[in-house]
N, C-alpha and C positions, 0 to 999 in steps of 0.2 A: 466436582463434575458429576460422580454417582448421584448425589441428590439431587442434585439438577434436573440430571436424566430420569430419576424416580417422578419427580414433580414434575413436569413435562406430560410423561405418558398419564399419570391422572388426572389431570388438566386439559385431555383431549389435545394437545398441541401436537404430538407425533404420534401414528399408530395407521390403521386400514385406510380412515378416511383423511388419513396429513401425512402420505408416506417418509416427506424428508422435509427437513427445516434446520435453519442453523441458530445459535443462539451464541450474545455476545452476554459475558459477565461484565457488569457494569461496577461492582465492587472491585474487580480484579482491574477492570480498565486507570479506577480513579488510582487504584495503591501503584500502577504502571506509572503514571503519570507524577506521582508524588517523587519517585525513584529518580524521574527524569530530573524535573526541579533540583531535586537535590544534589544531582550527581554534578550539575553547572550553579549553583549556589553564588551568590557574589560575583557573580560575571553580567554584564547589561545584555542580553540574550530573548531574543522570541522564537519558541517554540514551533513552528508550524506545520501542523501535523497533514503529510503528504492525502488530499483527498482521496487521490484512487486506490487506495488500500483499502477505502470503504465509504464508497460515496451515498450513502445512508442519512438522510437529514437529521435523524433523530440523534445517531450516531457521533455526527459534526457538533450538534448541538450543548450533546452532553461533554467534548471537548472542549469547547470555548468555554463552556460555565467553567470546565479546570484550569482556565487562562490562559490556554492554546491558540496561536494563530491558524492560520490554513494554507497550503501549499496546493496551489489548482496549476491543473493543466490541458484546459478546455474553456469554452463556452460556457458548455454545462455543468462542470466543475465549480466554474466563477458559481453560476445560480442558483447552485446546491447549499455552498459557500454563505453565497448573503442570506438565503431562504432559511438557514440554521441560525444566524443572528452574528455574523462575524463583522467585526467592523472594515470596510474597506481598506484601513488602514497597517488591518492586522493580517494581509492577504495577499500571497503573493504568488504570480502569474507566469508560470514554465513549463514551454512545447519550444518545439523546434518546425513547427509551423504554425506559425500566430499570424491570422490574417489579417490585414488592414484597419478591418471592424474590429477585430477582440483587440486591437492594440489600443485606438482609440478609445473604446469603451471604460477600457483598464484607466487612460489617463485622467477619463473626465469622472470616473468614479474615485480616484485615490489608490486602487490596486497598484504595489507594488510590481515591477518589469524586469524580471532578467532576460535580456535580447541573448540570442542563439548565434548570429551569427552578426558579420560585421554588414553586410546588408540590412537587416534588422534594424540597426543602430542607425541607417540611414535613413530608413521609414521615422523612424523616432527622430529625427532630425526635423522633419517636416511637420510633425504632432508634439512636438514638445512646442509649450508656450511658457512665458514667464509665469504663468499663474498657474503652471503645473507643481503640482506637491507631491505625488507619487512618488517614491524612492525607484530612483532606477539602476540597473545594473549590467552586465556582461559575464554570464557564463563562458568558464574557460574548460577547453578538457587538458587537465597537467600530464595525458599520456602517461602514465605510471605502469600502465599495464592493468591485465585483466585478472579476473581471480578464479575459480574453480568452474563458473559458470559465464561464460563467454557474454549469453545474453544477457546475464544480469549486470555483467561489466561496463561501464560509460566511459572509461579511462583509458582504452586502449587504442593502438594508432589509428586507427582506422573508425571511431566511433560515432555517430550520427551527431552525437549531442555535442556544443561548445565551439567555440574558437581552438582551434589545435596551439598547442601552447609553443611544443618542440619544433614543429614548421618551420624549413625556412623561411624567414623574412618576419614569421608570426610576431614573433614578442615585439618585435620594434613595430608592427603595426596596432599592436596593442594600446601599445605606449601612449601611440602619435594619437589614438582612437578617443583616449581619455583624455591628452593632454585638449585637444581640441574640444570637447563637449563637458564643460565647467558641470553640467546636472548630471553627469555618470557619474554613481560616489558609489559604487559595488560590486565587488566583485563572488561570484557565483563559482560552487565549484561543488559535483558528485561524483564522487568514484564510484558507483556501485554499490550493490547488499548483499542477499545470499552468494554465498562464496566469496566472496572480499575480507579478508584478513584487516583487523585491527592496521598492522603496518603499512598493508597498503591504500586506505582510508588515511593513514596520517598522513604517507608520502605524497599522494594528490595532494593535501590540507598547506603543508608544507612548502609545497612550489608555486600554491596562488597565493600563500601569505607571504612569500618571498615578491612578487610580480608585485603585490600590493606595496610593499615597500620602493621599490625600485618606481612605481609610476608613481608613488607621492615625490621622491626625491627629483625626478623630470622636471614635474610640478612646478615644485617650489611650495608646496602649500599639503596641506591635509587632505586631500583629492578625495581619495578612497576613507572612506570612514565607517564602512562595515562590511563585513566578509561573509556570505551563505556556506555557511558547511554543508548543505545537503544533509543527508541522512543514511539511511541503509545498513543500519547494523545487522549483519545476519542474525536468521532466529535458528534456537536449536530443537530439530523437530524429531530427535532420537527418544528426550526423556523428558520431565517435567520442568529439569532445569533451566533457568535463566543463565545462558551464557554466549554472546558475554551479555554482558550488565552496561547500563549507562556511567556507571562509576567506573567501571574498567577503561573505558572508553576515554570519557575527560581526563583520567587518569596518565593513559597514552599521549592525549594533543597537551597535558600539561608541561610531560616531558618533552615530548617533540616538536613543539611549536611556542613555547611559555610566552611569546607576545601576542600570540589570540587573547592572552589574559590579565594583561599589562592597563587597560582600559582607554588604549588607545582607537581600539575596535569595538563598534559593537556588534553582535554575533546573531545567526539566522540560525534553525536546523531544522531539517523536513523528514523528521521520521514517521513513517506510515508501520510497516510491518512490524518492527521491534517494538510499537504501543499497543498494538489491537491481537496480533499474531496468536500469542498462547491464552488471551482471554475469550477465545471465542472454539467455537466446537459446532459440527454438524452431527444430526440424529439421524439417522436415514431406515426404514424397514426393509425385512429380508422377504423376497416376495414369493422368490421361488429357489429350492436346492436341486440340485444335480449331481450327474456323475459323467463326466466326458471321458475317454482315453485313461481313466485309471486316476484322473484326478475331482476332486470336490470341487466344484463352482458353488458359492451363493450366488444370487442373483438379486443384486441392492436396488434402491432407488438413489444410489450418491455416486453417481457416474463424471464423465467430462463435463455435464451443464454443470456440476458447481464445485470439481475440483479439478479444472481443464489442464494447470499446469503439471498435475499429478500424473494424472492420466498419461499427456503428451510426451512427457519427460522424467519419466519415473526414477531414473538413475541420480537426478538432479533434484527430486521436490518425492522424496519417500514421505507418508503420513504413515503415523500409527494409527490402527485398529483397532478397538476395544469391543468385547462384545456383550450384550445385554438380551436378556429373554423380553417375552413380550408386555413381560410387567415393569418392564425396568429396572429390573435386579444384575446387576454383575452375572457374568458367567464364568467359573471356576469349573469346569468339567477340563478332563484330559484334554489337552491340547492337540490340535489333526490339521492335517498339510491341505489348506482351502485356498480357493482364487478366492477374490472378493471383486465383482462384477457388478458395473453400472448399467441403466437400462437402455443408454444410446448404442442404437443399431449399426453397428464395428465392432468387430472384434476385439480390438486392443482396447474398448473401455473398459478398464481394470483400474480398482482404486490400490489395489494389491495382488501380488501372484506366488504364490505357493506359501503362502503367511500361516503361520502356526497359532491357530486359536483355538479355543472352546467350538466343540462342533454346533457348525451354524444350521437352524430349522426355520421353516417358513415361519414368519409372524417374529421372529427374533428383529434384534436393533442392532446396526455397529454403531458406533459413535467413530468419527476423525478428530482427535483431541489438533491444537495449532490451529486453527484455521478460520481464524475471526479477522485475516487479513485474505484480501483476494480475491478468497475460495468461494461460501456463498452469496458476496458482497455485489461478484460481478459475473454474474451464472452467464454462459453461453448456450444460444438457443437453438443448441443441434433436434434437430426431431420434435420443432415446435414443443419441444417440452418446458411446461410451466416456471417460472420465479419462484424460489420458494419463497414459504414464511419466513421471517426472522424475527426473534424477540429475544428481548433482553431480560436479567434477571438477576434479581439483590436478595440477600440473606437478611429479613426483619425478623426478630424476636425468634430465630431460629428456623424461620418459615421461609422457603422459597418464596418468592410474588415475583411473577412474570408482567412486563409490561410488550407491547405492541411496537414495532422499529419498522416492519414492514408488510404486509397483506401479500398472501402468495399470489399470485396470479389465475387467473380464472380463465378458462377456456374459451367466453365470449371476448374477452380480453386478447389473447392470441389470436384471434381471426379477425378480431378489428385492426389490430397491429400490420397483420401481413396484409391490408388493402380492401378489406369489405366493401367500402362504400365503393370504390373505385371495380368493381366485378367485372363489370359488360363495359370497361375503358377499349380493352383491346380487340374488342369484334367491331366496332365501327369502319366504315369498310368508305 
């Protein structure tokens, strides 16, 4: 990352006139990627790496060259999706509000379907044809419960997403749901990510690979023939380490489930954050320093637009701070009690609060190491303020070499966005 960050500010990508940009390592993405492969080795399993973690074409693109499917949950998900080069086949399609049209569309392209809800499956009743091929499926939520962070939770009783497993009357209409529609062969199931414990990831895993048993045996036949684990391993955003690990991980559902592996199933998983999370980092400039009520403020350009969940929920999504002078050098100076402040207009934009660093000066850099998922992937547009840059970057013969992922946004750009053409619509009288 220091050289990164060194190579960056010499290369004009961050500094007066590029105050904040984030940047994704593209070495560090593919050895993520390898880790994965490995850690499910000998299991029949597609990859599909959750889109909204970083719906970035170029992003997606360099996925799929690694043999990644895609996990969309949109319209513009899907188009992002094909626009990267994914096969339809290798694509699969989850919201818990799929309209008419995105259902349709999914079938006559080949996208894969997990229905939300048993309505859903009813729609699909009427758009399935015989010369449908799309793998289709039913997301269940196994109620397991929740984990540290409520929102991040999909498993708990009360959760938007899935079929309620525990309900009464639910399983038997499960049952009846698949017994009757010979093309449901899938069963869908996510517990959650940050804050979700390895065990309680298994336990969901565990009680749709139980259901999946139980409706082949209804059957009479092999009904269900592949299982979507989801995804959502939490990342760890205290220290540089990987934990857990994708091997830790398979490790657990080998123990706890050993007929996911039996090869009677074939396997889905939709990790987004745990692939991209610690290979990506924002740079953002110090613009202005202060002194409020006895405490430091810097005054950054890496506020809510591109670390919103930080900001909003800082008890639940802490980043680290590193800090850098205007050359891109590390900062090893004494350490001193600073807020670290973004530039949208509220108070509580703070990417950090009473954080102990190297004293910050105008023209200075923090870096937010984690954050190649999310953060400036899917910037929020409080205070019209611009999309950053993004660019990605490889280690050749020793040399940083930056490539181009995204074009920050331009000012004529924002005001064509919020209605330009459209001006003098509402004076018509």
């Amino acid at each position: 990352m220091e050289r990164a960050v060194l190579a960056a500010v010499e290369a004009g990508l961050v500094g007066q006139e590029n105050p904040v940009a984030g940047f994704i390592d593209i070495d560090g993405v593919r050895s993520t990627v390898r880790d994965l492969h490995a850690a499910f080795e000998g299991t029949e399993v597609l990859h599909a790496f959750a889109a909204k973690a970083s719906p970035l074409v170029p992003v997606l693109r360099l996925l799929a060259d690694e043999g990644l499917g895609c996990e969309v949950a949109s319209a513009g998900e899907l188009a992002q999706a094909l626009a990267a080069g994914f096969q339809p086949e290798r694509i699969v399609l989850d919201s818990p509000a799929k309209t008419q049209a995105e259902l349709r569309e999914a079938l006559e392209l080949g996208v894969a379907v997990n229905a939300d809800n048993l309505d859903e499956l009813k729609r699909l009743d009427v758009l399935v044809t015989p010369d449908t091929r799309a793998a289709l499926g039913a997301r269940v939520n196994p109620q397991v419960g929740a984990g540290t962070i409520n929102a991040m939770s999909t498993a708990s009783p009360n959760s938007k997403f899935g079929i309620p497993l525990d309900d009464p009357g639910s399983r038997d209409e499960l049952i009846a749901a698949f017994a009757a529609r010979p093309w449901l062969t899938r069963l869908h199931v996510h517990v959650g990510s940050q804050g979700c414990p390895l065990d309680l990831i298994a336990d969901g895993i565990h009680a749709v690979y139980q259901l999946a048993e139980e409706i082949n045996a209804n059957a009479g036949r092999h009904q269900v023939t592949s299982i979507d684990i989801g995804g959502g391993l939490p990342v760890n955003f205290a220290d540089d380490t990987v934990r857990p690990t994708f091997a830790e991980y398979a490790a657990v559902l080998r123990e706890r489930v050993p007929g996911l592996f039996d090869g009677r199933y074939s396997l889905l998983t939709e990790f987004g954050r745990s692939l991209l999370g610690k290979n990506g980092f924002i740079i953002a400039r110090v613009e202005y320093v202060k002194d409020a009520g006895g405490r430091r403020i810097a005054v950054t350009h890496a506020g809510a637009h591109v670390a919103t969940r930080t900001v909003f929920m800082p008890q639940a999504w802490p980043l680290r701070v590193v800090a850098f002078d205007a050359s891109g050098r590390r900062k090893r100076d004494r350490p001193l009690r600073q807020d670290v402040a973004g530039p949208c207009c509220f108070a509580g934009d703070l990417v950090a609060s009473e954080r102990e660093l190297p004293e910050l000066a105008e023209g200075d850099l923090v870096v937010l190491p984690d954050t190649g998922a999310y953060y400036f992937s899917s910037p929020f547009s409080y205070n019209s303020l611009p999309r950053p840059a993004v660019h990605g970057f490889r280690t050749t013969e020793g040399k940083t070499v930056f490539a181009p992922v995204r074009t920050g946004q331009t000012v004529a750009e924002i005001v064509s966005e919020s209605g330009a053409e459209h001006r003098d619509a509402l004076l018509a009288r």
